[in-house]
MOPAC internal coordinates of N, CA, C and O (Angstrom, degrees):
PM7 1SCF
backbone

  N    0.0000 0     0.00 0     0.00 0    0    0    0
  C    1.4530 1     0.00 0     0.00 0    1    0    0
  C    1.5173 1   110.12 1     0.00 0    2    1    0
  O    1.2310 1   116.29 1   -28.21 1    3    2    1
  N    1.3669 1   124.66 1   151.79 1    3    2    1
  C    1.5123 1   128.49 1   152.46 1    5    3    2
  C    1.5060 1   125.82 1  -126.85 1    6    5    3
  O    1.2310 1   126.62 1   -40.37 1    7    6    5
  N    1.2265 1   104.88 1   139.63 1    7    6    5
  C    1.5813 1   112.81 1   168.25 1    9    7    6
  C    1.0999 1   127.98 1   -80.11 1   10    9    7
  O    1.2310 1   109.98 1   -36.93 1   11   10    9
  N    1.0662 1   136.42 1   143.07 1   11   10    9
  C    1.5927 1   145.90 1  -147.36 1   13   11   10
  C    1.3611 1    99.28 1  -146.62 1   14   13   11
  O    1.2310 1   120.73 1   -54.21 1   15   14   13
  N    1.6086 1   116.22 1   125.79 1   15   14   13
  C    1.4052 1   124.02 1  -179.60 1   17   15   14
  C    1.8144 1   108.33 1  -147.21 1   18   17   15
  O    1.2310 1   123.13 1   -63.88 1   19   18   17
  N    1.2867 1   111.60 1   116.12 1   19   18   17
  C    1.5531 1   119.61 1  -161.44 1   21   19   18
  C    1.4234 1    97.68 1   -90.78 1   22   21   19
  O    1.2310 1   116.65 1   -38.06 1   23   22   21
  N    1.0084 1   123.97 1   141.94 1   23   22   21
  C    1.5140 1   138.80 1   168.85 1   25   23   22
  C    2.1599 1   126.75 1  -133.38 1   26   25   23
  O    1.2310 1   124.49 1   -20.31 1   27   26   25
  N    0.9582 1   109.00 1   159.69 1   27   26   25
  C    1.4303 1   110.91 1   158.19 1   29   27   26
  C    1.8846 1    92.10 1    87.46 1   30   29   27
  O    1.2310 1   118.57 1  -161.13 1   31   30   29
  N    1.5836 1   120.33 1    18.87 1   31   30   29
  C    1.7362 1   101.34 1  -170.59 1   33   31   30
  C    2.2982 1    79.12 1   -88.67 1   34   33   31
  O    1.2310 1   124.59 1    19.52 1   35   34   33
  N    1.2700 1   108.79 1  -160.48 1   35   34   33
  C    1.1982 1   128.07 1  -152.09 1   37   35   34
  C    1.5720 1   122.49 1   142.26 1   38   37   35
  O    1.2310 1   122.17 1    17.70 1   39   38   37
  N    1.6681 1   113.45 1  -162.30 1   39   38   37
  C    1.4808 1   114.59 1  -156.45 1   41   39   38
  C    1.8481 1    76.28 1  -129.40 1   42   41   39
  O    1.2310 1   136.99 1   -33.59 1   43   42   41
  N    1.5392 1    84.70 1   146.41 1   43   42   41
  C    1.3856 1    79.55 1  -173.32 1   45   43   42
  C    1.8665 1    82.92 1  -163.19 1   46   45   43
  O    1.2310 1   126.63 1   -15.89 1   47   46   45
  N    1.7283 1   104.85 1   164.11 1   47   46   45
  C    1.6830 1    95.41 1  -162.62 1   49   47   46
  C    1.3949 1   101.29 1  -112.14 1   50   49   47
  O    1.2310 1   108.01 1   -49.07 1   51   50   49
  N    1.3312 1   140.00 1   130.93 1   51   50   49
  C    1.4139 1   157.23 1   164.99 1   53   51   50
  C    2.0775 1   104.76 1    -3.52 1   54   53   51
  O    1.2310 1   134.83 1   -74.99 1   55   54   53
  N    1.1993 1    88.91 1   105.01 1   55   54   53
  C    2.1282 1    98.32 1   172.90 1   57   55   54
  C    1.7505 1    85.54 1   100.71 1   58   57   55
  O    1.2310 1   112.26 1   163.59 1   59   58   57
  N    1.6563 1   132.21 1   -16.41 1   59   58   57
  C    1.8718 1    90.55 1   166.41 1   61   59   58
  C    1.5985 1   113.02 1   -93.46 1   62   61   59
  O    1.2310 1   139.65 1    20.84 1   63   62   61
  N    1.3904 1    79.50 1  -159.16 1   63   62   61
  C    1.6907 1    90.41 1  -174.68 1   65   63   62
  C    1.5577 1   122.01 1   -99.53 1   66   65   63
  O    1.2310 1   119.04 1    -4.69 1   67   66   65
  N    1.2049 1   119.44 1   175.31 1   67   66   65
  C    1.7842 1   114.11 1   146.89 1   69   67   66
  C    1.0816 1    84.96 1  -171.83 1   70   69   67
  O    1.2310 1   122.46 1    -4.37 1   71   70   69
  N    1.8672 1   112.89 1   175.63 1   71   70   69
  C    1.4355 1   127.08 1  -120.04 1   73   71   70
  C    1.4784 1    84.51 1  -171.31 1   74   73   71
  O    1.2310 1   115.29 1   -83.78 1   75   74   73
  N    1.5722 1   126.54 1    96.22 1   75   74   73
  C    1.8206 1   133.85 1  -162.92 1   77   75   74
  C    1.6507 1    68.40 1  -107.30 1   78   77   75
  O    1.2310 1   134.06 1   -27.59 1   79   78   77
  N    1.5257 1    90.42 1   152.41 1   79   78   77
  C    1.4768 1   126.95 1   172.03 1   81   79   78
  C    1.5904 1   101.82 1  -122.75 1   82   81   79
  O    1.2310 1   125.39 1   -40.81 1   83   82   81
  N    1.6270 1   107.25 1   139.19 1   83   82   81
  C    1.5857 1   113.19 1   171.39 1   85   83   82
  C    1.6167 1    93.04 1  -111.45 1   86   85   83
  O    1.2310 1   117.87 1   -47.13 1   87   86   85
  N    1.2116 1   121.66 1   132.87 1   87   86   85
  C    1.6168 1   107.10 1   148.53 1   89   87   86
  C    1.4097 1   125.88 1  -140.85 1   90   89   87
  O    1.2310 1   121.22 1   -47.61 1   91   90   89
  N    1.8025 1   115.26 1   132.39 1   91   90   89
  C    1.2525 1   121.06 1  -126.11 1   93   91   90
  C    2.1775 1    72.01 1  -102.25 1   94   93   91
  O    1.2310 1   134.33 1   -21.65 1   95   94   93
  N    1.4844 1    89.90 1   158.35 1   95   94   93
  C    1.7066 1   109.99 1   159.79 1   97   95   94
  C    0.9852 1   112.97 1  -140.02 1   98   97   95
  O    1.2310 1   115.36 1   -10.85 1   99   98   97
  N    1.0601 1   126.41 1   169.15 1   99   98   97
  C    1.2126 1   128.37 1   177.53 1  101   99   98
  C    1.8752 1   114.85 1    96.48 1  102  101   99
  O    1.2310 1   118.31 1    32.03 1  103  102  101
  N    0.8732 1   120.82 1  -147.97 1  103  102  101
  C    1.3637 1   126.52 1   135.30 1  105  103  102
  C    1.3846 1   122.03 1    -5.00 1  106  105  103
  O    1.2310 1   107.86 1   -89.54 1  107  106  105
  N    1.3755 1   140.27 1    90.46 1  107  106  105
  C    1.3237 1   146.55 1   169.44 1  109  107  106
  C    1.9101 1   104.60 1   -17.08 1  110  109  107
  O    1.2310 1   118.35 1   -58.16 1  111  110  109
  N    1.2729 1   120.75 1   121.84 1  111  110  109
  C    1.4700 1   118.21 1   154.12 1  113  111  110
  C    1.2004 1   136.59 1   -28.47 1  114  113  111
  O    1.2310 1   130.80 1   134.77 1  115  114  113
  N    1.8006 1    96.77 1   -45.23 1  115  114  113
  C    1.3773 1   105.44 1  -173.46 1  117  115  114
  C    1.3787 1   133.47 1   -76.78 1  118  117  115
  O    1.2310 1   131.91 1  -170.50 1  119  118  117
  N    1.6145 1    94.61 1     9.50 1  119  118  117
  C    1.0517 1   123.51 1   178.66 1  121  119  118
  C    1.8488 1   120.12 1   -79.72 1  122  121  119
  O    1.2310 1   134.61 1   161.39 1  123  122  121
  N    1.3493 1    89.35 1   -18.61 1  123  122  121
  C    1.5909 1   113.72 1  -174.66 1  125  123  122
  C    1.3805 1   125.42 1  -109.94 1  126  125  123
  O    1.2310 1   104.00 1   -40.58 1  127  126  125
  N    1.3358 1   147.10 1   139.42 1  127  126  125
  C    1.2782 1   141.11 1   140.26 1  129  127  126
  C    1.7510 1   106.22 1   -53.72 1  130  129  127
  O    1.2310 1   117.07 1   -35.16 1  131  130  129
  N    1.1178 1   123.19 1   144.84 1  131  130  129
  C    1.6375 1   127.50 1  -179.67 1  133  131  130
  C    1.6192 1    91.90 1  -131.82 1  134  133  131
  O    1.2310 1   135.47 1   -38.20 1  135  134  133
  N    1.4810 1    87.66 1   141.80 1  135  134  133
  C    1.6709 1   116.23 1   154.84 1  137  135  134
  C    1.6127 1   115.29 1  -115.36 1  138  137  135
  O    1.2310 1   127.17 1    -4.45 1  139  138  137
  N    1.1160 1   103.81 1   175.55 1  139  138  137
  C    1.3481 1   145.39 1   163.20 1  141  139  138
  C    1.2319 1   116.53 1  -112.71 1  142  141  139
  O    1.2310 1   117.11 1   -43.10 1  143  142  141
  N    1.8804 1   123.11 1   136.90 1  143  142  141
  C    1.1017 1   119.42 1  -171.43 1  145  143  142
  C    1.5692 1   110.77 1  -163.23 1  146  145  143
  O    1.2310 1   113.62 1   -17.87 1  147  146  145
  N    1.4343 1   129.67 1   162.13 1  147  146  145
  C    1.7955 1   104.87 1  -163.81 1  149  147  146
  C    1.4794 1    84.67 1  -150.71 1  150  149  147
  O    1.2310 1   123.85 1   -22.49 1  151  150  149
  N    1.4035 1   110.22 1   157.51 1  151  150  149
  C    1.4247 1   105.99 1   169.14 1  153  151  150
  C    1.5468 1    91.31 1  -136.90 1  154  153  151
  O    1.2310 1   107.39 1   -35.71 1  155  154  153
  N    1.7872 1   141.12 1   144.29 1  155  154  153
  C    1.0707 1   147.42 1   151.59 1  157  155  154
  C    1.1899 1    92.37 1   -73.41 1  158  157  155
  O    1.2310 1   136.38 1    -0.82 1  159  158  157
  N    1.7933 1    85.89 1   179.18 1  159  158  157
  C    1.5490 1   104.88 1  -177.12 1  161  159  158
  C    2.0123 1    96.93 1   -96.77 1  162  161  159
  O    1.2310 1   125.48 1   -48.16 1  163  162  161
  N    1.6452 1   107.08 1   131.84 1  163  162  161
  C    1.5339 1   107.09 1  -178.40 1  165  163  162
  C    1.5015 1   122.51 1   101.46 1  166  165  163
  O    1.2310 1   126.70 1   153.03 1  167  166  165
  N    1.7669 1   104.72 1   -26.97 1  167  166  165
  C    1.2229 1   124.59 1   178.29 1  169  167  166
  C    1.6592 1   118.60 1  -105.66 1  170  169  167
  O    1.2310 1   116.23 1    -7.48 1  171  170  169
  N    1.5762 1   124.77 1   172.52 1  171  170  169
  C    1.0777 1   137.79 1  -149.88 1  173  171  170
  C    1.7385 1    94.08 1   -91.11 1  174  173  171
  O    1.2310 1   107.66 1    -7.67 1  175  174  173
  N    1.3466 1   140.62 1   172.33 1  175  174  173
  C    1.3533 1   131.24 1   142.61 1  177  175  174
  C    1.5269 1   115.19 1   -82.75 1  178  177  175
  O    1.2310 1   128.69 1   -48.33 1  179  178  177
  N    1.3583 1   100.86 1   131.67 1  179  178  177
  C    1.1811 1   125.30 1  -161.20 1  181  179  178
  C    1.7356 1   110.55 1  -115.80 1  182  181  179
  O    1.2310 1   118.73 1   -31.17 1  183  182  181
  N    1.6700 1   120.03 1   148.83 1  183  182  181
  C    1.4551 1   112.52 1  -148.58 1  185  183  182
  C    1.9226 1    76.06 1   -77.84 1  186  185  183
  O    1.2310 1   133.68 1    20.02 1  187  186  185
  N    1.1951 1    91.16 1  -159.98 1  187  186  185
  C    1.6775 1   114.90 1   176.11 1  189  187  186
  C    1.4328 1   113.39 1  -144.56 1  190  189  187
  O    1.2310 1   122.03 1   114.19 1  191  190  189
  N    1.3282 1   113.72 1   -65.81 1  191  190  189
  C    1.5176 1   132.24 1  -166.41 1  193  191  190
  C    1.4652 1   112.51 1   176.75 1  194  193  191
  O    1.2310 1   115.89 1   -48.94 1  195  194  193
  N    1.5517 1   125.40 1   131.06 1  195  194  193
  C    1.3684 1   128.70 1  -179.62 1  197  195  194
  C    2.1002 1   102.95 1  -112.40 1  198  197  195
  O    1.2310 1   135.00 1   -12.35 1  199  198  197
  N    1.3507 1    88.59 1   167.65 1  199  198  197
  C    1.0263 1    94.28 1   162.78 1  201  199  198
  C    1.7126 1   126.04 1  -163.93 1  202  201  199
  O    1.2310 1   125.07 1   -22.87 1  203  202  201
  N    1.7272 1   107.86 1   157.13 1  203  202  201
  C    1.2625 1    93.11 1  -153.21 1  205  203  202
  C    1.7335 1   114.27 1   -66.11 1  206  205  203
  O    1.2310 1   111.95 1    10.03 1  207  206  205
  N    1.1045 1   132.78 1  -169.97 1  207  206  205
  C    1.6074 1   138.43 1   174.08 1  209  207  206
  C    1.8098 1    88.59 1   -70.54 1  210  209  207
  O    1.2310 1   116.23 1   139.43 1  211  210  209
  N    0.9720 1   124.76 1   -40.57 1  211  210  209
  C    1.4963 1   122.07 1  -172.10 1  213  211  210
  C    1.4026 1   128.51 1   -65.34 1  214  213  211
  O    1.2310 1   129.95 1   160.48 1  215  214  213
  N    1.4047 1    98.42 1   -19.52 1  215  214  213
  C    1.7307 1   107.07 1  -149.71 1  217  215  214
  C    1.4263 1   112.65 1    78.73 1  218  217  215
  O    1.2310 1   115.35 1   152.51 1  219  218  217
  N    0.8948 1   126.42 1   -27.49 1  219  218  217
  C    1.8872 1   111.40 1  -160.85 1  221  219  218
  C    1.4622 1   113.52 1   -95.17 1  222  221  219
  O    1.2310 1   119.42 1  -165.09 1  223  222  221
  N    1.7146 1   118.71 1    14.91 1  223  222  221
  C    0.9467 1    85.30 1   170.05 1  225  223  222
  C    1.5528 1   100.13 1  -141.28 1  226  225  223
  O    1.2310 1    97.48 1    -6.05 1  227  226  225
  N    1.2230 1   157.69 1   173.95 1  227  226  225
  C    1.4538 1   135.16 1  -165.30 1  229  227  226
  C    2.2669 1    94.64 1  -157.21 1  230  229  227
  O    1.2310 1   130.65 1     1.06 1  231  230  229
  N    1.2212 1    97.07 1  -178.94 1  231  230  229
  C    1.0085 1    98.55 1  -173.41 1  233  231  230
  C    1.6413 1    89.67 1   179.65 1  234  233  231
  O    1.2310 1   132.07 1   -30.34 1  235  234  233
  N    1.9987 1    94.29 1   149.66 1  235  234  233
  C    1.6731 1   106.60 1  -179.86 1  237  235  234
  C    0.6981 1   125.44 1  -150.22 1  238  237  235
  O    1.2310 1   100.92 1   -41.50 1  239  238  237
  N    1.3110 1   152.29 1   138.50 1  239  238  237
  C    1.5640 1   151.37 1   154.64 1  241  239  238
  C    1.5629 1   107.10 1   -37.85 1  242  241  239
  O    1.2310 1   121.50 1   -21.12 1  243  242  241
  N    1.2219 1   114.73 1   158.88 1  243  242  241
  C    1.4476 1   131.60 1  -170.98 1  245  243  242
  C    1.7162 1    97.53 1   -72.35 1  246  245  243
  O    1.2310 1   123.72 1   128.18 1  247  246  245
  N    0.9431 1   110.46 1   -51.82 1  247  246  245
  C    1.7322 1   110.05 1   177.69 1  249  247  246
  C    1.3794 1   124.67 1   -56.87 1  250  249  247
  O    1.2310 1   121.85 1   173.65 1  251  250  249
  N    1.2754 1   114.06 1    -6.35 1  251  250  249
  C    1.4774 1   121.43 1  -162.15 1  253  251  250
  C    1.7314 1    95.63 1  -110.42 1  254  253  251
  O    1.2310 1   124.32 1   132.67 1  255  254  253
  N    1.4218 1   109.32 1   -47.33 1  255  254  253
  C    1.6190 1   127.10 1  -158.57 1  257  255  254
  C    1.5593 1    97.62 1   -54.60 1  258  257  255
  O    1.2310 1   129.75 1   -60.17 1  259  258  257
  N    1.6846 1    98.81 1   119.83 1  259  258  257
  C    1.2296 1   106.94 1   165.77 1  261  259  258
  C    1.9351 1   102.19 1   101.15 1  262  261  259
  O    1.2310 1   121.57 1   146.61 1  263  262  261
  N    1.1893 1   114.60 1   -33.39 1  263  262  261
  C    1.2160 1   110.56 1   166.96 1  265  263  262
  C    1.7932 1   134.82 1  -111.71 1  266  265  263
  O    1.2310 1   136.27 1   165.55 1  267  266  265
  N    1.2620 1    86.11 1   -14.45 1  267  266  265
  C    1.3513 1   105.25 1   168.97 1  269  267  266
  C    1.5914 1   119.28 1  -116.91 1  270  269  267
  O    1.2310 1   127.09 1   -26.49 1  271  270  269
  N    1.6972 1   103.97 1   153.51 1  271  270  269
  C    1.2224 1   113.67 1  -169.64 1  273  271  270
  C    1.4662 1   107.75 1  -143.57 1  274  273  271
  O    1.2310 1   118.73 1   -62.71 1  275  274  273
  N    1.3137 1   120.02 1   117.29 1  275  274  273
  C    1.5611 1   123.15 1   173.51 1  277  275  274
  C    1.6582 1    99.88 1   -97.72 1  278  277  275
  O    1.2310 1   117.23 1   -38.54 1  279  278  277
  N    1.2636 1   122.87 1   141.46 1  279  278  277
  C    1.3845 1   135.72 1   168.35 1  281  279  278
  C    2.0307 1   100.22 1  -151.48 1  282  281  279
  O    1.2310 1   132.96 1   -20.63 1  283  282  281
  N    1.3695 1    92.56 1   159.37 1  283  282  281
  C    1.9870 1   100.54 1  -174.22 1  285  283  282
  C    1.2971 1    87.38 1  -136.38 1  286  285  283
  O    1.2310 1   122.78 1   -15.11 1  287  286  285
  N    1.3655 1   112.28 1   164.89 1  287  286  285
  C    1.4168 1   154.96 1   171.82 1  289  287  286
  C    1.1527 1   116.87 1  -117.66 1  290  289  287
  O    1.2310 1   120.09 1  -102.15 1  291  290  289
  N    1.3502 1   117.43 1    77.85 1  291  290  289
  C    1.9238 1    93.81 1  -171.06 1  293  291  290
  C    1.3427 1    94.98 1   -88.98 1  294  293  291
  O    1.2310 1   107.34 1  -171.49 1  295  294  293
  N    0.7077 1   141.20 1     8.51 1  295  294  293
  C    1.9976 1   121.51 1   167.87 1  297  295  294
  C    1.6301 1    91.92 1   -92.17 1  298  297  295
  O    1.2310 1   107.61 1  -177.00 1  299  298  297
  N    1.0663 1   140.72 1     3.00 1  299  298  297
  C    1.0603 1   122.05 1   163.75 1  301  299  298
  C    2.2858 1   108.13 1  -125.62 1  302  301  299
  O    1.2310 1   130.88 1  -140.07 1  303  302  301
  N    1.2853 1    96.61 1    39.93 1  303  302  301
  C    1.4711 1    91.78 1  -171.96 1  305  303  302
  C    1.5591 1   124.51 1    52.97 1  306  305  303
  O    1.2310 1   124.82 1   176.02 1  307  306  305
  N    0.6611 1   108.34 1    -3.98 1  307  306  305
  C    2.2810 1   113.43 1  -154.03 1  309  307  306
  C    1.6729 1    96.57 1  -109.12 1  310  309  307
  O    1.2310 1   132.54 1   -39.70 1  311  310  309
  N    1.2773 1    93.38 1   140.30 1  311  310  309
  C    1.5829 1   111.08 1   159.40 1  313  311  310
  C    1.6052 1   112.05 1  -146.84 1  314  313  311
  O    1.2310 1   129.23 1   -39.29 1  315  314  313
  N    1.3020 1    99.82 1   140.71 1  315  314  313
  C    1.5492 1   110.65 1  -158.34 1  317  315  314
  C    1.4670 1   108.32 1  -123.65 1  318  317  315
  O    1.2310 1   121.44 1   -45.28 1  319  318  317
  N    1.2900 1   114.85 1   134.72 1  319  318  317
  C    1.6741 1   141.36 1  -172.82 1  321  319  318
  C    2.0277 1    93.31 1   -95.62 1  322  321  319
  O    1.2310 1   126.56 1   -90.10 1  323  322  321
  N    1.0896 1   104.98 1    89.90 1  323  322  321
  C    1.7827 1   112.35 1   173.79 1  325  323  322
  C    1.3655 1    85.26 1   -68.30 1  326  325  323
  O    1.2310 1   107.09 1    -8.78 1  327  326  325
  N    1.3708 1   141.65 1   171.22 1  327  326  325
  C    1.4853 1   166.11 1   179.91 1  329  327  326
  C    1.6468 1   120.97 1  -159.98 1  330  329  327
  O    1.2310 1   118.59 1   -80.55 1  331  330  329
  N    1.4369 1   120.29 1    99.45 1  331  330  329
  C    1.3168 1    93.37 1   173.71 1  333  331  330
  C    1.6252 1   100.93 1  -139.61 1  334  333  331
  O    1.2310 1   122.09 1    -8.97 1  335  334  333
  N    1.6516 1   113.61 1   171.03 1  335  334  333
  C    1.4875 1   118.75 1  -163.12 1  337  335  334
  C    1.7783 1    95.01 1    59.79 1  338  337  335
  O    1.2310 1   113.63 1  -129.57 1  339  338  337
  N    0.9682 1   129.65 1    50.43 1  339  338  337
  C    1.1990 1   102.71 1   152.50 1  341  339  338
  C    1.9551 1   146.53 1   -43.12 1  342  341  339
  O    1.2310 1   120.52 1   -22.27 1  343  342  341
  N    0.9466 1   116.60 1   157.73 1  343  342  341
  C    1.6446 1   100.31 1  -176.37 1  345  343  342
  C    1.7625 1    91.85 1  -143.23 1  346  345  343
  O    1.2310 1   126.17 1   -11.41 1  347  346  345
  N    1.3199 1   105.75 1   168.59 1  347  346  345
  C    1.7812 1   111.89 1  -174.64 1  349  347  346
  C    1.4801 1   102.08 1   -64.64 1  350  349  347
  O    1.2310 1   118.36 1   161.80 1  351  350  349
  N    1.3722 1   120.72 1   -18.20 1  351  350  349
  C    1.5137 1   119.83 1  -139.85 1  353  351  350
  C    2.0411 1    90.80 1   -88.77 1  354  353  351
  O    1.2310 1   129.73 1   162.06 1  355  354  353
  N    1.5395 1    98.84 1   -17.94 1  355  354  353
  C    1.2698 1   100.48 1  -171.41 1  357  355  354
  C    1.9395 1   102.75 1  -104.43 1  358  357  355
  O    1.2310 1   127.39 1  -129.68 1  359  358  357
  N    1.3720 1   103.39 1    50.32 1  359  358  357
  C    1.5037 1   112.18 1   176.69 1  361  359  358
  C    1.5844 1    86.00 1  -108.68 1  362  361  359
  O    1.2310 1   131.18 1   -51.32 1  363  362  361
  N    1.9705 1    96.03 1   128.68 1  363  362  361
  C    1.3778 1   105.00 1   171.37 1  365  363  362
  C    1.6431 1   123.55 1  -177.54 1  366  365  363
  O    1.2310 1   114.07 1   -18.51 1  367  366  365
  N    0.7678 1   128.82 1   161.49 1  367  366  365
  C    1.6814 1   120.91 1  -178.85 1  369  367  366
  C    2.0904 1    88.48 1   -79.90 1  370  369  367
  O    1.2310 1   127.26 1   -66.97 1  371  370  369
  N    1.5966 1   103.64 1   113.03 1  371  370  369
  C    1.2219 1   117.99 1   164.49 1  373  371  370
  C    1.7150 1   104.43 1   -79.62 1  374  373  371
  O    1.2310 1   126.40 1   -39.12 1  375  374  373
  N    1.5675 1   105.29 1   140.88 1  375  374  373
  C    1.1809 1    97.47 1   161.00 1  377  375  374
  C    1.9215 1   107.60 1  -146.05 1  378  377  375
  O    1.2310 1   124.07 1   -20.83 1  379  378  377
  N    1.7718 1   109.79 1   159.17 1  379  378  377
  C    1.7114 1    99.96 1   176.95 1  381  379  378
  C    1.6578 1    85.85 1   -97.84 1  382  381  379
  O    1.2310 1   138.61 1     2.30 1  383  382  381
  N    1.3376 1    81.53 1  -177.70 1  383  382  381
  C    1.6066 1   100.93 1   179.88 1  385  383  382
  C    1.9491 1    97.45 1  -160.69 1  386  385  383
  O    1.2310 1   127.27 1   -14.85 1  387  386  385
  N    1.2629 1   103.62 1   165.15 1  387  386  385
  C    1.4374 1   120.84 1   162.54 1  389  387  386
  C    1.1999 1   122.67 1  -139.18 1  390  389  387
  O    1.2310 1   120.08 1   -36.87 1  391  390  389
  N    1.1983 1   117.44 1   143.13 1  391  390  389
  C    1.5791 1   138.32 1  -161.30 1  393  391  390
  C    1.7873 1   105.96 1  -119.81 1  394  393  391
  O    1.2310 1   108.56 1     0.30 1  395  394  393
  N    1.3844 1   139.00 1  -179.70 1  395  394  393
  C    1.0085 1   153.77 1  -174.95 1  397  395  394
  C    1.4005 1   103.66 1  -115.18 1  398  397  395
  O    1.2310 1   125.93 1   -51.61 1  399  398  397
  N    1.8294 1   106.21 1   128.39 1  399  398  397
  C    1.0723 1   116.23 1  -166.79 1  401  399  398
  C    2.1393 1   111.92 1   -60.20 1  402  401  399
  O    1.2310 1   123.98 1   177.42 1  403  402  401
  N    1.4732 1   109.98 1    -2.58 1  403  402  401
  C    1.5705 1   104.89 1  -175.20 1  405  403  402
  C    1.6873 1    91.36 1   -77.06 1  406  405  403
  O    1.2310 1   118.25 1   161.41 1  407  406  405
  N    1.5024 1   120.94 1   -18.59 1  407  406  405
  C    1.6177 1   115.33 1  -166.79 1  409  407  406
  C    1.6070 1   112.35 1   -54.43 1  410  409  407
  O    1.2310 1   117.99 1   -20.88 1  411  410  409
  N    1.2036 1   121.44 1   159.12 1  411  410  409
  C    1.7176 1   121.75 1   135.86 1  413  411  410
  C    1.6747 1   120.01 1   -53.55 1  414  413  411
  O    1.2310 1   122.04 1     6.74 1  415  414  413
  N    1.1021 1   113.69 1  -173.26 1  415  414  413
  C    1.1736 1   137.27 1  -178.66 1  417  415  414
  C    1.5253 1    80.42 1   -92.35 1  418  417  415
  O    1.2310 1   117.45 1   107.29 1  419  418  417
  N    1.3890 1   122.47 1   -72.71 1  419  418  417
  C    1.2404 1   125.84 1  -158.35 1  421  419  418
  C    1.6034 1   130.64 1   -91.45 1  422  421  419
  O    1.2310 1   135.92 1  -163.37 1  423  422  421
  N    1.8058 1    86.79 1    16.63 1  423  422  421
  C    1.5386 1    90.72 1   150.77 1  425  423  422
  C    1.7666 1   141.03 1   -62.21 1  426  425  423
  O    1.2310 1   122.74 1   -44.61 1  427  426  425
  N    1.5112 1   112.35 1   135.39 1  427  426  425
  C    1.4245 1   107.93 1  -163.90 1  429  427  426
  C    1.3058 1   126.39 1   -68.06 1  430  429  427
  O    1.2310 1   124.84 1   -27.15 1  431  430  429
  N    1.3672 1   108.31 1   152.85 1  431  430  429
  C    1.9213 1    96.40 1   178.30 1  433  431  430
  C    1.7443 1   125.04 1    -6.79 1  434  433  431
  O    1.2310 1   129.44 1   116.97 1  435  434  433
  N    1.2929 1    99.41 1   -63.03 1  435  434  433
  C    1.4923 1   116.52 1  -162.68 1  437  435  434
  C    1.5989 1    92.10 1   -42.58 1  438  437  435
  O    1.2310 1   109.12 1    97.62 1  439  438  437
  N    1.1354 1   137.99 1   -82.38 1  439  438  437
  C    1.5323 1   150.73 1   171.02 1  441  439  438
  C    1.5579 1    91.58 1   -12.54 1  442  441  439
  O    1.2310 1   105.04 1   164.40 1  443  442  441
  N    0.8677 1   145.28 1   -15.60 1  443  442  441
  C    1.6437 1   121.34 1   178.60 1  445  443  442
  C    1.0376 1   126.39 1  -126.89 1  446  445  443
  O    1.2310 1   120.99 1   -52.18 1  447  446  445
  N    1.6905 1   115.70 1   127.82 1  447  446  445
  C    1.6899 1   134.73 1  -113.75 1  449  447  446
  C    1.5345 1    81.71 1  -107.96 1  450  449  447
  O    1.2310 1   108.45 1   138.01 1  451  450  449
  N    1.2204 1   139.21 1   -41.99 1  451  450  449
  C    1.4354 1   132.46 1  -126.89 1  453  451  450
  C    1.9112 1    92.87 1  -148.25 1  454  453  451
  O    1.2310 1   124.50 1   -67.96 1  455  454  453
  N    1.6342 1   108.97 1   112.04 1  455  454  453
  C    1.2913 1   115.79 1   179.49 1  457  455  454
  C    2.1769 1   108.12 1  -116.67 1  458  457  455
  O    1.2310 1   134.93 1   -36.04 1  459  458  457
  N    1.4011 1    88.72 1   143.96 1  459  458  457
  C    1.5231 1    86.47 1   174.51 1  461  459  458
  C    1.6051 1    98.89 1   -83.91 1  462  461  459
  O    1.2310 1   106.81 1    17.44 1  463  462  461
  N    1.6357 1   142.15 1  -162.56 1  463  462  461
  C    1.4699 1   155.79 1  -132.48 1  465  463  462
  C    1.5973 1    79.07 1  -138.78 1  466  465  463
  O    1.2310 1   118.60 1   157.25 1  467  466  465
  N    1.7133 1   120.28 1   -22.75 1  467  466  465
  C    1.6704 1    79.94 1  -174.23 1  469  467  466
  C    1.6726 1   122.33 1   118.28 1  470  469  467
  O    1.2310 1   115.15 1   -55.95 1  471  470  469
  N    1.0983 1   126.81 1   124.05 1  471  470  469
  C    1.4231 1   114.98 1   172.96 1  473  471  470
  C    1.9522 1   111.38 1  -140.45 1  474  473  471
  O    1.2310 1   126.76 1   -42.74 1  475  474  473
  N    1.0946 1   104.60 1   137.26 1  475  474  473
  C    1.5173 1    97.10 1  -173.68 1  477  475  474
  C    1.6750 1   100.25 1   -84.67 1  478  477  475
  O    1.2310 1   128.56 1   -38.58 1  479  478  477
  N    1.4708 1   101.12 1   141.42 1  479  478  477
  C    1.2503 1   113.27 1   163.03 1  481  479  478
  C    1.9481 1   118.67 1  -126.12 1  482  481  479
  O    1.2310 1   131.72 1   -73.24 1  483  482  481
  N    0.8878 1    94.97 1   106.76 1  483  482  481
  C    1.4278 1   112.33 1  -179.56 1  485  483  482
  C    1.7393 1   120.15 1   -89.67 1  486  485  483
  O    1.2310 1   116.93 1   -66.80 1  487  486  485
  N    1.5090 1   123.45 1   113.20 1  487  486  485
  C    1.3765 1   124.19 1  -172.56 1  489  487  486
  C    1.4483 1   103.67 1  -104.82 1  490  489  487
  O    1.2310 1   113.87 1   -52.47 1  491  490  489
  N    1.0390 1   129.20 1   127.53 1  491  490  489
  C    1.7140 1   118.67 1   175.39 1  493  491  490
  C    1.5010 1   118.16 1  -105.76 1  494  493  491
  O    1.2310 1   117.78 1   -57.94 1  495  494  493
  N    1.3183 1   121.84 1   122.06 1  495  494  493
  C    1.6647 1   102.14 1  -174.37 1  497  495  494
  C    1.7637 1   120.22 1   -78.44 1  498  497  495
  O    1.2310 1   120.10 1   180.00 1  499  498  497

């Protein structure tokens, strides 16, 4: 098993950035494919961006592409959600998750075994 604990969400003002940290225990990361994932308030959780156990290979939702960037550290457990241009529309409880290395990149929520608690990210226009 691994534990998943999200850090670095906050209030931040419409066009900057921030930079969420996942960091896995337990169970080595690299053991995992990781996502990114957000839920608004009223709305469903929604993917973000995955990435492979390797680093080398990444994948994104249309909302993210071009402004967002997932990259990991597995010698340091962590994989990180870069954010930049933010907009209000991307105010939401961020969360990572891990999946099993037989998954895709673009396997759906359901496929992923292991969730962090979550971090709010708030954009203000």
């Amino acid at each position: 098993q691994v534990q998943l604990v999200e850090s670095g969400g906050g209030l931040v003002q419409a066009g900057g950035p921030l930079r969420l940290s996942c960091a896995a225990s337990g169970r080595s990361s690299s053991n995992y494919h990781m996502g990114w994932f957000r839920q608004a308030p009223g709305k469903e959780r929604e993917f973000v961006a995955a990435i492979r156990w390797s680093g080398t290979s990444t994948y994104y939702a249309d909302a993210g592409k071009g402004r967002f960037t997932i990259s990991r550290a597995n010698a340091k457990n962590t994989v990180y959600l870069q954010m930049t241009s933010l907009k209000p529309d991307d105010t939401a409880v961020y969360y990572c998750a891990a999946t099993s290395l037989i998954r895709r990149l673009s396997t759906p929520l359901p496929d992923y075994s292991y969730w962090g608690q979550g971090t709010q990210v708030t954009v203000s226009s």
